[in-house]
PDB file of N, CA, C and O in Angstrom:
ATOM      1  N   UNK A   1      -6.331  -8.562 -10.630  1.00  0.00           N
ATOM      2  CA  UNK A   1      -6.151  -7.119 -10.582  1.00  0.00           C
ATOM      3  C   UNK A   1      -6.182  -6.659  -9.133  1.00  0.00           C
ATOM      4  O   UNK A   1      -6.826  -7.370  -8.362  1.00  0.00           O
ATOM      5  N   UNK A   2      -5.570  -5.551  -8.634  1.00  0.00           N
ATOM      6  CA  UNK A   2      -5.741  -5.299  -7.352  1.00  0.00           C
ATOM      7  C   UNK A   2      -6.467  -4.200  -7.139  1.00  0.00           C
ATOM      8  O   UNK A   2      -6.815  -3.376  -7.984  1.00  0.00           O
ATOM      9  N   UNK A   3      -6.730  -4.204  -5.786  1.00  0.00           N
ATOM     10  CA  UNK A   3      -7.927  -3.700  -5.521  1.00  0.00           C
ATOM     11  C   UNK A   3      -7.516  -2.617  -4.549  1.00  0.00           C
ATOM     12  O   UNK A   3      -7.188  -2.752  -3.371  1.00  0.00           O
ATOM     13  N   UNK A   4      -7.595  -1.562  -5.246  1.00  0.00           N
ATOM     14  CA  UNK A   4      -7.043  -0.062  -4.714  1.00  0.00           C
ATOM     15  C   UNK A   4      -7.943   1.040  -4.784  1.00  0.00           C
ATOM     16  O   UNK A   4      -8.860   1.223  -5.584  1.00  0.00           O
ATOM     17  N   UNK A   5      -7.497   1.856  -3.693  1.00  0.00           N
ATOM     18  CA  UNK A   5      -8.582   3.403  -3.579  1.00  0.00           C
ATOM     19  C   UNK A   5      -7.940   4.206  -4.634  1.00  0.00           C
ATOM     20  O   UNK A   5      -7.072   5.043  -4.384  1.00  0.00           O
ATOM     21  N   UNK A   6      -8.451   3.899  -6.016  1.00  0.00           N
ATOM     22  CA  UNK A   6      -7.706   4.689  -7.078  1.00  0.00           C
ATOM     23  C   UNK A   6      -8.246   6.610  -6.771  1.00  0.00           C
ATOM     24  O   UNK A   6      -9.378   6.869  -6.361  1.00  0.00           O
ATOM     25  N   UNK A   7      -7.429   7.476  -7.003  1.00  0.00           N
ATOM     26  CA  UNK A   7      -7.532   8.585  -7.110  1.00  0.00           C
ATOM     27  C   UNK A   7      -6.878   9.676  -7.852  1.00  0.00           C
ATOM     28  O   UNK A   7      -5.685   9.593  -8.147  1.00  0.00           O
ATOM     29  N   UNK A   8      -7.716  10.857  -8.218  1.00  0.00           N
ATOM     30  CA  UNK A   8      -7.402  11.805  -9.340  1.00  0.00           C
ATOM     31  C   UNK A   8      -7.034  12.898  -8.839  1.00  0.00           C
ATOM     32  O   UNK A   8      -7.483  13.325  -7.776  1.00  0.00           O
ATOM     33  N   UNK A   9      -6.304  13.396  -9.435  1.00  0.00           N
ATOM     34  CA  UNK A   9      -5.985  14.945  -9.159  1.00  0.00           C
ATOM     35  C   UNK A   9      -7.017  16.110  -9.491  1.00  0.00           C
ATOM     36  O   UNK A   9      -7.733  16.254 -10.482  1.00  0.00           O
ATOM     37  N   UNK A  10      -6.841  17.060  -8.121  1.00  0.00           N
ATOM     38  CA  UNK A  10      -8.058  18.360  -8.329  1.00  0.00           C
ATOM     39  C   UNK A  10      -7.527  18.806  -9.370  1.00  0.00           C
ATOM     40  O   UNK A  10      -7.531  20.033  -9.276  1.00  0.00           O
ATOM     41  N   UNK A  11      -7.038  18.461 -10.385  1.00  0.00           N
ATOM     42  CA  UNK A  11      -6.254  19.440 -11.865  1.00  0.00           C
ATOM     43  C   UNK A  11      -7.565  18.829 -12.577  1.00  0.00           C
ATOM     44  O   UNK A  11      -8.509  19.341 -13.178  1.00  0.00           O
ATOM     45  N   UNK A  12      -7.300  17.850 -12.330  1.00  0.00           N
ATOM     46  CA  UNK A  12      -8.093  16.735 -13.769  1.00  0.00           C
ATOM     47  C   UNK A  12      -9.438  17.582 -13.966  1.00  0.00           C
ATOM     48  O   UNK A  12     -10.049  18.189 -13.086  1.00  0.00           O
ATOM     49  N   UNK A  13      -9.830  17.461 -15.627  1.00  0.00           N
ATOM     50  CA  UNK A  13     -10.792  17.847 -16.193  1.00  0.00           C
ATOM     51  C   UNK A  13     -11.863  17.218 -15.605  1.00  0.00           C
ATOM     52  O   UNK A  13     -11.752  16.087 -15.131  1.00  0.00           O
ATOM     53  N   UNK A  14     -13.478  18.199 -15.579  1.00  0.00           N
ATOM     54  CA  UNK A  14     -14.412  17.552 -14.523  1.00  0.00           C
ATOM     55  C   UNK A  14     -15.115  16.553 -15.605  1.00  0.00           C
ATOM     56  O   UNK A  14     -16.104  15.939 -15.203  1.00  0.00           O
ATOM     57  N   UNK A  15     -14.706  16.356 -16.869  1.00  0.00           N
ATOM     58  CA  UNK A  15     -15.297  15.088 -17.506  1.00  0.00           C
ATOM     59  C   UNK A  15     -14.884  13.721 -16.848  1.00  0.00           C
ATOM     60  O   UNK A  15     -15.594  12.727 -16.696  1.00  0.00           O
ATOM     61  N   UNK A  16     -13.330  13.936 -16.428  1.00  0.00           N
ATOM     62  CA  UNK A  16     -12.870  12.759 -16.064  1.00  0.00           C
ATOM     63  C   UNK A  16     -11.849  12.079 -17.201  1.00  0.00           C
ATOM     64  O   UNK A  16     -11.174  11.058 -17.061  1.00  0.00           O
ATOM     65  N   UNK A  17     -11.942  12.981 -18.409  1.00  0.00           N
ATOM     66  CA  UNK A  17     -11.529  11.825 -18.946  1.00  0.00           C
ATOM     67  C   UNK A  17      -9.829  12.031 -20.026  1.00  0.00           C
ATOM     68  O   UNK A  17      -9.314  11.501 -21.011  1.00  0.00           O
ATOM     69  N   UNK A  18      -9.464  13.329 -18.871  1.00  0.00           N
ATOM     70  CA  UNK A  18      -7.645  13.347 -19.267  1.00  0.00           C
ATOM     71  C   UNK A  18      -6.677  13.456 -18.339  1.00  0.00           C
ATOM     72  O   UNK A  18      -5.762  14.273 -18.238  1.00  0.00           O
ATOM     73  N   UNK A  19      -7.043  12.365 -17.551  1.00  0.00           N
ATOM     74  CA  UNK A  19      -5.816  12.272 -16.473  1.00  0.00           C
ATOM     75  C   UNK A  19      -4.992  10.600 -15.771  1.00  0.00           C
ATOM     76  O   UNK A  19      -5.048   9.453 -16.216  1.00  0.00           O
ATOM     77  N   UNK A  20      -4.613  10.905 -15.112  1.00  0.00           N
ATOM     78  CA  UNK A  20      -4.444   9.503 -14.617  1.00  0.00           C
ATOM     79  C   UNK A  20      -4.444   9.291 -13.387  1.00  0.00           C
ATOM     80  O   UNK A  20      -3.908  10.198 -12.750  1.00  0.00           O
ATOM     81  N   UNK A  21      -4.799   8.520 -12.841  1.00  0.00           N
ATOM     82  CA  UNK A  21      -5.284   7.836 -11.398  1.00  0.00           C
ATOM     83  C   UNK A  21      -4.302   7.413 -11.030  1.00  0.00           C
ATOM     84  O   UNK A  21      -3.405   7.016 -11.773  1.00  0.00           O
ATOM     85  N   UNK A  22      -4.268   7.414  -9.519  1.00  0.00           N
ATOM     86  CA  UNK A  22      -3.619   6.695  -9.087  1.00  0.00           C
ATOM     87  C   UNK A  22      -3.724   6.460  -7.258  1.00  0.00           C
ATOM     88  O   UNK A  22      -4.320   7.248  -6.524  1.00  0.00           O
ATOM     89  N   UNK A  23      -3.146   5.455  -6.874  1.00  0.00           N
ATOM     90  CA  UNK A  23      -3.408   4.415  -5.585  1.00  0.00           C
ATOM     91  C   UNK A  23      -2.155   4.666  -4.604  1.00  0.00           C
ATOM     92  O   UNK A  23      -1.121   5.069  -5.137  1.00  0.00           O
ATOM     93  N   UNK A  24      -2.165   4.474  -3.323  1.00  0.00           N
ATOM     94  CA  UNK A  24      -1.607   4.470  -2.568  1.00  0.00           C
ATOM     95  C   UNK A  24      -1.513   2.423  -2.897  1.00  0.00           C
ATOM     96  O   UNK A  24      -2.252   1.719  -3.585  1.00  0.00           O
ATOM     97  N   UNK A  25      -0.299   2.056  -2.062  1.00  0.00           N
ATOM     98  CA  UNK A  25      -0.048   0.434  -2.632  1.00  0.00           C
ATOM     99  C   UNK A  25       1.277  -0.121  -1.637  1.00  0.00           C
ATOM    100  O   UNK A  25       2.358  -0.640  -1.914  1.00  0.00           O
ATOM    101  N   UNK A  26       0.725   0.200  -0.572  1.00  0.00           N
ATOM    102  CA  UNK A  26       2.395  -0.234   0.841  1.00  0.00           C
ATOM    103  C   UNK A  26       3.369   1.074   0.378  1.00  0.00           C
ATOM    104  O   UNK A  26       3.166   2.283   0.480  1.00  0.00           O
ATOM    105  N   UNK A  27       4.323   0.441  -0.082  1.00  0.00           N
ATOM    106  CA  UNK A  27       5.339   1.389   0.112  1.00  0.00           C
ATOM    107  C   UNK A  27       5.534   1.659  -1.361  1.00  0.00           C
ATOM    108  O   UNK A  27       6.725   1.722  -1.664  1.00  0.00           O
ATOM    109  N   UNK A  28       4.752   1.822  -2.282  1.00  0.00           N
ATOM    110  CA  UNK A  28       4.675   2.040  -4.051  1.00  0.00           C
ATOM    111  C   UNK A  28       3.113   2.866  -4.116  1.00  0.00           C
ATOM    112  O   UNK A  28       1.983   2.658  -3.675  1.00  0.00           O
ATOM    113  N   UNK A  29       3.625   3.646  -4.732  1.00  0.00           N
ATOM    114  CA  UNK A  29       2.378   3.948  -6.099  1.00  0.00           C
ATOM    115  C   UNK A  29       1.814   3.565  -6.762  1.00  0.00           C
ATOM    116  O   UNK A  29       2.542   2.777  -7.365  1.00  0.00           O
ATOM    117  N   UNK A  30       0.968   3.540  -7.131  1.00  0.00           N
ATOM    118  CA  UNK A  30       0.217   2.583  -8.495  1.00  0.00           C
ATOM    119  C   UNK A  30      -0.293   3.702  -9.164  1.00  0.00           C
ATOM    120  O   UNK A  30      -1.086   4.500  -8.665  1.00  0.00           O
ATOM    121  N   UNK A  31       0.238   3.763 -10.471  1.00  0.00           N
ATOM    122  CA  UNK A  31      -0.403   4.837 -11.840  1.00  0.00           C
ATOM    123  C   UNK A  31      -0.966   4.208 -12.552  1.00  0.00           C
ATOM    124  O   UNK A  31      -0.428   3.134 -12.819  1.00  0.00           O
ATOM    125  N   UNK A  32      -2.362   4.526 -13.255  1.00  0.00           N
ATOM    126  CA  UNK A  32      -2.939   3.555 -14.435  1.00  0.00           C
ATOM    127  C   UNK A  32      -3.560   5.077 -15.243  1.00  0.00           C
ATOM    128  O   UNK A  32      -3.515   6.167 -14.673  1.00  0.00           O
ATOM    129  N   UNK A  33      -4.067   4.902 -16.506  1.00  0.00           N
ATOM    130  CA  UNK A  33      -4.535   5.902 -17.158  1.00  0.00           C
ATOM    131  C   UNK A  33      -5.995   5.720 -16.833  1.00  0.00           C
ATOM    132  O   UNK A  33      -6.480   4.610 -16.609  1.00  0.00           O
ATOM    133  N   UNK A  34      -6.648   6.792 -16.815  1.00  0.00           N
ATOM    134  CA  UNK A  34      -7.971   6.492 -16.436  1.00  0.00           C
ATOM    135  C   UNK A  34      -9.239   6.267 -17.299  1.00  0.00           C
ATOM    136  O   UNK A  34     -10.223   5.728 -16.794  1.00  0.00           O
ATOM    137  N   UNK A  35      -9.226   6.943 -19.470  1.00  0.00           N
ATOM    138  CA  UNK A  35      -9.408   6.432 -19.786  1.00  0.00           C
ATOM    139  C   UNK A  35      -9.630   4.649 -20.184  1.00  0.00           C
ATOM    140  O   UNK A  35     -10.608   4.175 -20.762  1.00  0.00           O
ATOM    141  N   UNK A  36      -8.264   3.797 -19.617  1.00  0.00           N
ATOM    142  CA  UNK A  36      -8.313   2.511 -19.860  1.00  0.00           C
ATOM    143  C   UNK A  36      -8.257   1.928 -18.502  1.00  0.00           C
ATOM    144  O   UNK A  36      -7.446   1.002 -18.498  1.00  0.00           O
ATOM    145  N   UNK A  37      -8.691   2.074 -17.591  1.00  0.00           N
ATOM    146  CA  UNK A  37      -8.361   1.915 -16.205  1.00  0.00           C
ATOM    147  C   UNK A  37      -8.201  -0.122 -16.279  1.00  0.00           C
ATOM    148  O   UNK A  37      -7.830  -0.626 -15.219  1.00  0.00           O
ATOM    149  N   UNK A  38      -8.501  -1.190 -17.572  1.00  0.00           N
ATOM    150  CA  UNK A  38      -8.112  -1.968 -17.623  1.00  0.00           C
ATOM    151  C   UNK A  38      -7.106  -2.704 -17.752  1.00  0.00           C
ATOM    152  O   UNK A  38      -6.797  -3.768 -17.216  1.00  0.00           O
ATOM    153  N   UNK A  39      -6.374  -1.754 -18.865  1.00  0.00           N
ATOM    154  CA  UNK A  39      -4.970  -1.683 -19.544  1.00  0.00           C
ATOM    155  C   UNK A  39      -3.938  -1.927 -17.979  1.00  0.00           C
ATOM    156  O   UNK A  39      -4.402  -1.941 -16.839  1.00  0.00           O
ATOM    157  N   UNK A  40      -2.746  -2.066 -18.287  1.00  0.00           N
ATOM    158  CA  UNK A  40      -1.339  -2.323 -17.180  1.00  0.00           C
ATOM    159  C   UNK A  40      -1.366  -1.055 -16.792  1.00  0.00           C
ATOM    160  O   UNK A  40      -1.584  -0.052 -17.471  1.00  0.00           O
ATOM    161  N   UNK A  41      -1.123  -1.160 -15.611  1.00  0.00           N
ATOM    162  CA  UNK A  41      -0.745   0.182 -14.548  1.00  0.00           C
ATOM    163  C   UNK A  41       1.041   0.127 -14.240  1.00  0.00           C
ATOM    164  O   UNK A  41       1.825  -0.806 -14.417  1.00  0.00           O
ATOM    165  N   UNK A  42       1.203   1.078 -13.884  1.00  0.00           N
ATOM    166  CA  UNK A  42       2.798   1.277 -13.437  1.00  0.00           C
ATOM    167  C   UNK A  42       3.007   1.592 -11.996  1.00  0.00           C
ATOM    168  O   UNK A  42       2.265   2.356 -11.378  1.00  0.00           O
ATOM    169  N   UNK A  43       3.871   1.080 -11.557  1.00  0.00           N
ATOM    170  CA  UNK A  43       3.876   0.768 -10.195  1.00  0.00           C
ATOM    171  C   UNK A  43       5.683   1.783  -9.775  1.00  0.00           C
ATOM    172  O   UNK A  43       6.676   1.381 -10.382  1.00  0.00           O
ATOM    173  N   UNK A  44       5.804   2.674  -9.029  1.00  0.00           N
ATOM    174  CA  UNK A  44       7.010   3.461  -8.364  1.00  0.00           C
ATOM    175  C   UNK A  44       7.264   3.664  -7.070  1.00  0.00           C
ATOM    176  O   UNK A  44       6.279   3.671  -6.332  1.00  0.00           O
ATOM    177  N   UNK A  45       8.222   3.815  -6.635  1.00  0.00           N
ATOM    178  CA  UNK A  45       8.445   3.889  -5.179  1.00  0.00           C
ATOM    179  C   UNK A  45       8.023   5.250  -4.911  1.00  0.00           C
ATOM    180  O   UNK A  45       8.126   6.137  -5.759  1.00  0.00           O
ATOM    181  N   UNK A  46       7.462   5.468  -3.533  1.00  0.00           N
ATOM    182  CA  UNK A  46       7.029   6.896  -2.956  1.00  0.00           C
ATOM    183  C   UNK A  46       8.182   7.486  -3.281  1.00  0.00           C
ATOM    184  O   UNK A  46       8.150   8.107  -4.343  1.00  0.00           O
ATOM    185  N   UNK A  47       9.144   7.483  -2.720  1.00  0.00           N
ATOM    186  CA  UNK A  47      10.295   8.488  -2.656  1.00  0.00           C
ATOM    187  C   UNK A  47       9.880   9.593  -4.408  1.00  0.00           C
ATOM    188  O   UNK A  47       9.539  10.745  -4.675  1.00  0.00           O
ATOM    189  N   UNK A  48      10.244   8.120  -5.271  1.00  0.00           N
ATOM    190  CA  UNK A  48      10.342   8.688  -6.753  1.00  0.00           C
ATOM    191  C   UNK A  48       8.873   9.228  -7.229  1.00  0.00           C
ATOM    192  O   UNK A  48       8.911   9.948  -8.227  1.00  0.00           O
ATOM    193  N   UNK A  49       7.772   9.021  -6.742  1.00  0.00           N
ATOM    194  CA  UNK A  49       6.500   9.679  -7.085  1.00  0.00           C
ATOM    195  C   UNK A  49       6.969  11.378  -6.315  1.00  0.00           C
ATOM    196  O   UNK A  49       7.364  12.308  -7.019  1.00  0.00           O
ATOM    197  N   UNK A  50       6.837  11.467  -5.004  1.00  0.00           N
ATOM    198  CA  UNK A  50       7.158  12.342  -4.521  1.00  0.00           C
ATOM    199  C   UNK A  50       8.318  13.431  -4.982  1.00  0.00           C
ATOM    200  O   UNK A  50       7.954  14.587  -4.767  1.00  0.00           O
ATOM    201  N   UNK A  51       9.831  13.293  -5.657  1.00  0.00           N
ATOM    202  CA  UNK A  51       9.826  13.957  -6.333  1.00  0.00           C
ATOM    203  C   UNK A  51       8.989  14.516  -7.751  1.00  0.00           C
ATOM    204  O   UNK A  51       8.878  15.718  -7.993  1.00  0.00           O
ATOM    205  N   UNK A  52       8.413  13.409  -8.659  1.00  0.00           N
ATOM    206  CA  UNK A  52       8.044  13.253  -9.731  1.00  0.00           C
ATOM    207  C   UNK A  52       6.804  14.968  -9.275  1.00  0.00           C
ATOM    208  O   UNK A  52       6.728  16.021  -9.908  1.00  0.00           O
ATOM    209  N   UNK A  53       6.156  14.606  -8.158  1.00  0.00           N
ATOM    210  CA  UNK A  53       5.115  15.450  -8.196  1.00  0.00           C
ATOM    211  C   UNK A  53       5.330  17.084  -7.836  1.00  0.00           C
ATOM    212  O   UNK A  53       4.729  18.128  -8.089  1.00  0.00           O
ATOM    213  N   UNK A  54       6.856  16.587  -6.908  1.00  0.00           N
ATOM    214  CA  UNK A  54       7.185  17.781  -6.660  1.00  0.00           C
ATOM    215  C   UNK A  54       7.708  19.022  -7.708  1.00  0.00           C
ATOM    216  O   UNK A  54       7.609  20.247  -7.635  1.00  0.00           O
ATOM    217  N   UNK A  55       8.295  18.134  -8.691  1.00  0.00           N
ATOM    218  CA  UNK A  55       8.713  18.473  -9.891  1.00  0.00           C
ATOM    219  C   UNK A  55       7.597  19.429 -10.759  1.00  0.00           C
ATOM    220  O   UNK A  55       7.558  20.583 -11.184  1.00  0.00           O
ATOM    221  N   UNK A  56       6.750  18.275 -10.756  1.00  0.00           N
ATOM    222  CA  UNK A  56       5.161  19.127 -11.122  1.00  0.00           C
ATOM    223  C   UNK A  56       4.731  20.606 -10.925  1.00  0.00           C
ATOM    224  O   UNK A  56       4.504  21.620 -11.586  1.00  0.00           O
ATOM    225  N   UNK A  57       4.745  20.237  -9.871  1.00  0.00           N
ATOM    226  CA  UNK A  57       4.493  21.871  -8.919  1.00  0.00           C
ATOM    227  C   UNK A  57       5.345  22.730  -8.666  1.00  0.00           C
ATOM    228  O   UNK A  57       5.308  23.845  -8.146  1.00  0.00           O
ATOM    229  N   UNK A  58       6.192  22.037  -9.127  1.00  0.00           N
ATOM    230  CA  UNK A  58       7.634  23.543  -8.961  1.00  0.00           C
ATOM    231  C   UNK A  58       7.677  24.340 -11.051  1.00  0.00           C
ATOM    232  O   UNK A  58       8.302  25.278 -11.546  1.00  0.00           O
ATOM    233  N   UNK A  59       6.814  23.469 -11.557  1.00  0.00           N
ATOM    234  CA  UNK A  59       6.665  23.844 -12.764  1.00  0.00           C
ATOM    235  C   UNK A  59       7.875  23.475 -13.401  1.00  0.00           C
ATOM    236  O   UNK A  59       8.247  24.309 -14.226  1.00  0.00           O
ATOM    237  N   UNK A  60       8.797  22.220 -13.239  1.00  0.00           N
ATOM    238  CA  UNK A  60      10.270  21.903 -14.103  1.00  0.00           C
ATOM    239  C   UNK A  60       9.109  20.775 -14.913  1.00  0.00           C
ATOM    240  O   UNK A  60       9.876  20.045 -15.541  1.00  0.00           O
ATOM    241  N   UNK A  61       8.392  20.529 -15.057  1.00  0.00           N
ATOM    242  CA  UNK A  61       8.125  19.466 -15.759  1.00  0.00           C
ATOM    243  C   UNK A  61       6.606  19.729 -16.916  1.00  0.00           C
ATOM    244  O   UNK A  61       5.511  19.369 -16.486  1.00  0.00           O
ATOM    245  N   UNK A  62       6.695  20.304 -18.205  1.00  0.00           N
ATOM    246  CA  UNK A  62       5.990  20.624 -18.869  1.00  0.00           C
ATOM    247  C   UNK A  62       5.038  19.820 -20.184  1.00  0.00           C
ATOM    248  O   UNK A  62       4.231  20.470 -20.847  1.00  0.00           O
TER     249      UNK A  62
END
């Protein structure tokens, strides 16, 4: 498994326990759910996270 500074979004509930984490990883992302933080993670290129999030915040993605 690799060994990453996993991190959450200031959105996420302060239980912790409905969001998903995720890692900086060279030139990729690393997403894992944070309930199962064992389970397979998904791995994307910055470019495509960076829209993905931008998307987020522009509110197109519900």
């Amino acid at each position: 498994m690799l060994k990453l500074k996993w991190l959450k979004s200031s959105y996420s509930e302060a239980s912790g326990n409905a969001c998903v984490e995720f890692a900086k990883n060279g030139s990729f992302i690393t997403v894992r759910d944070s309930k199962h933080p064992e389970l397979q993670y998904a791995t994307v290129g910055r470019e495509a996270w960076g829209r993905f999030t931008g998307a987020l915040v522009d509110g197109q993605l519900r």
